[in-house]
C-alpha positions, 0 to 999 in steps of 0.5 A: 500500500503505497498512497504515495501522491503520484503512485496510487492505484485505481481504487486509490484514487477513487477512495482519496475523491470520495474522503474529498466529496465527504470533506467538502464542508470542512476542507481548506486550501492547505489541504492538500493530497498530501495531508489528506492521504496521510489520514487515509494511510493511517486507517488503510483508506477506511473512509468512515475511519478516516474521515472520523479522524480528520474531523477531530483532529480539526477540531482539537487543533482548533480547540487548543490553538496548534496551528498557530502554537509556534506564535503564542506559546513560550517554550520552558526555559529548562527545555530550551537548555535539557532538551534532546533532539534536532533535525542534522539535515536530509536522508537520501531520499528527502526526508528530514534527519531527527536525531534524539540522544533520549538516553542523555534525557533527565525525565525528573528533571524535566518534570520537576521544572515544569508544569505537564500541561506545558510538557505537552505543549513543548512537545506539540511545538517541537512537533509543529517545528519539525513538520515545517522544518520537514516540509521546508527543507525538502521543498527547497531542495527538490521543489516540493514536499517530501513528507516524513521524518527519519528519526535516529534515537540514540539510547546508550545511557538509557537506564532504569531511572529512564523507566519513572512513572510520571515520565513514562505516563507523559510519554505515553500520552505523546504517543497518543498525540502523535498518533492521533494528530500527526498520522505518517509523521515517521517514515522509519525510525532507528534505534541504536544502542539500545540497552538491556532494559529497552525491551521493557521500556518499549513495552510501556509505549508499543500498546500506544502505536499503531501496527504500522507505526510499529513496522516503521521501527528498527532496533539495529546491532552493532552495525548501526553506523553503516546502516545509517549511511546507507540511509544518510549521505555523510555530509548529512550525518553527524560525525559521532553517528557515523558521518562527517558532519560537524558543528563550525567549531568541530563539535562532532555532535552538531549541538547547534542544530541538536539539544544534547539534553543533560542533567537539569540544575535544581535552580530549574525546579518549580516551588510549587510543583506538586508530586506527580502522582499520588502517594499513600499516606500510613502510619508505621507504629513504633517497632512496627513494619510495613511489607508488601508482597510482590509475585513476579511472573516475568524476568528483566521486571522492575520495581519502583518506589518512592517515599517520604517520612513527615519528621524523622527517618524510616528504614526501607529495603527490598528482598527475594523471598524463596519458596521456604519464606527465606529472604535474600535482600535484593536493596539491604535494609537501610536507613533513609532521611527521608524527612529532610529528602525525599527517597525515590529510585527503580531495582530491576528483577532478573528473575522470577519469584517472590519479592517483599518490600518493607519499610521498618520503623525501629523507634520504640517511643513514636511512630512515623507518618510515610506517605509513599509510592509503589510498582511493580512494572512487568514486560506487557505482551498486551498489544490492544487494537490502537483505533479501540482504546479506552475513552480515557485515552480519546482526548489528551488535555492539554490545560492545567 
């Protein structure tokens, strides 16, 4: 199925005049072919499907001013500094090169300095940037519009601390956007360097994105150098990924066209960022526990916690429980100030079995409020029919 303008079939042709016929009272002079086939690939030329999207893709637009976006909205400062990603130039055949070092990302960071609501709408920016850098970029060099973006994610220093719920959520509900709004965005997408724990982190995202979507993706070996120049010309690609592109300064990653991302300073933080999710709140009385119980069922799992005391310390650790009930710490029990900082981190679980998490108040003359957060995070297999999500994901709010 190629829906390309210029290489349609027949039946093609006929069903992009009938989407035409059954838009003609919303349709607009910038929608062009190309815009319009973009809608019909994305539902396999089903034109109730893909009429259902088009209209309310313009009306979300409408609804949340994306059009003009790269007018009104001030990108967060932090961003402009921690962001990861730019366009280094054009493949071979016209498309945009996006390179992202996500690895290099600091998710807390990011989400600790800025409200979601402008996450959102920083990546809807950066998204609307691409699209006209995309459309730009190809029409000056070939005199027209070549749509779709080769994206290059470098995950080298992706670790378990990339896996964050907030973080994890936020990126889910991008993905849903990008689903959504930008139909055939991607026209393939690399991922090089891809870490151990990739698979699980991919497997947070891949029930958000389409079959096709999917299919676009490519996790390459250790040959991914040479794949990306038969992609790319090397004047095109920056030289650390295989080329010979460099900043004038010689900067082998072309900062200047690509955020490297980074550690965000605490200056950065919001006063008033409220946390983002929801904790527990539990007395542990004096001498007392509190211990969770976990089965898991899959290896490469992860766990994740964080918590907080109100005035005075809390021991916390994290075990393996063999069949017998015998128990080998995976996270020694220790002593945390969690009243002065509050304690957050991710233990990845190899195996399968039993695990127990456990908070010790070892005081004798008071007991201690905790307020704290706990998961689990398995690898899912779960692979739902994108077009029948939940309604909880049909419309993404993008005001606080």
């Amino acid at each position: 199925m190629s829906g390309q303008p210029g290489q349609l079939t027949d039946k093609q042709k006929e069903k992009l005049s009938k989407f035409k016929d059954n838009l003609k009272d919303v349709l607009l002079p910038k929608h062009d072919d190309v815009i319009l086939l973009k809608f019909l690939k994305a539902r396999r030329f089903d034109l109730k499907k893909s009429e259902d999207m088009f209209r309310k893709d313009l009306k979300w637009r409408e609804e949340n001013k994306v059009d003009t976006m790269m007018d009104w909205f001030k990108v967060p400062e932090v961003f402009k500094k921690y962001w990861a990603g730019g366009v280094s130039g054009l493949d071979k055949e016209g498309h945009a090169v996006y390179f992202a070092d996500f690895g290099n990302l600091d998710p807390k960071g990011l989400m600790y300095s800025a409200k979601v609501s402008d996450i959102l709408k920083t990546n809807l920016y950066y998204m609307e940037e691409l699209m006209k850098q995309q459309k730009d970029m190809s029409t000056e060099k070939y005199g027209h519009s070549i749509e779709g973006v080769v994206a290059v994610i470098d995950l080298e220093k992706l670790s378990i601390h990339h896996l964050w719920k907030p973080g994890m959520d936020v990126l889910q509900k991008v993905s849903v956007i990008m689903e959504q709004h930008y139909p055939e965005a991607i026209y393939r997408l690399y991922v090089v360097q891809a870490p151990k724990i990739f698979p699980i982190a991919f497997s947070l995202i891949k029930p958000f994105l389409r079959e096709d979507t999917r299919k676009k993706i490519q996790v390459l070996g250790n040959n991914w150098k040479e794949v990306l120049t038969k992609q790319i010309d090397l004047d095109q690609l920056p030289a650390h990924w295989g080329g010979t592109k460099t900043d004038p300064d010689g900067d082998t990653k072309c900062e200047t066209l690509i955020k490297p991302g980074g550690k965000v300073p605490e200056l950065f933080y919001l006063k008033d960022r409220k946390p983002p999710h929801t904790h527990t709140d539990r007395e542990v009385s004096r001498g007392g526990n509190l211990e969770f119980e976990y089965v898991v069922t899959k290896p490469d799992s992860v766990f994740r916690y964080e918590f907080r005391t109100e005035s005075s310390e809390i021991k916390f650790g994290f075990d393996r429980v063999d069949t017998k009930g015998k128990k080998t710490a995976i996270l020694k029990l220790e002593k945390y100030n969690s009243h002065m900082v509050p304690e957050n981190g991710e233990i990845m679980i190899t195996e399968p079995g039993t695990y127990a998490a456990k908070f010790d108040n070892e005081s004798w003359t008071k007991p201690k409020k905790l307020s704290y957060w706990l998961e689990l995070l398995e690898p899912s297999d779960v692979d739902p029919d994108f077009q029948e999500m939940g309604e909880e994901f049909s419309k993404i709010d993008l005001n606080d």
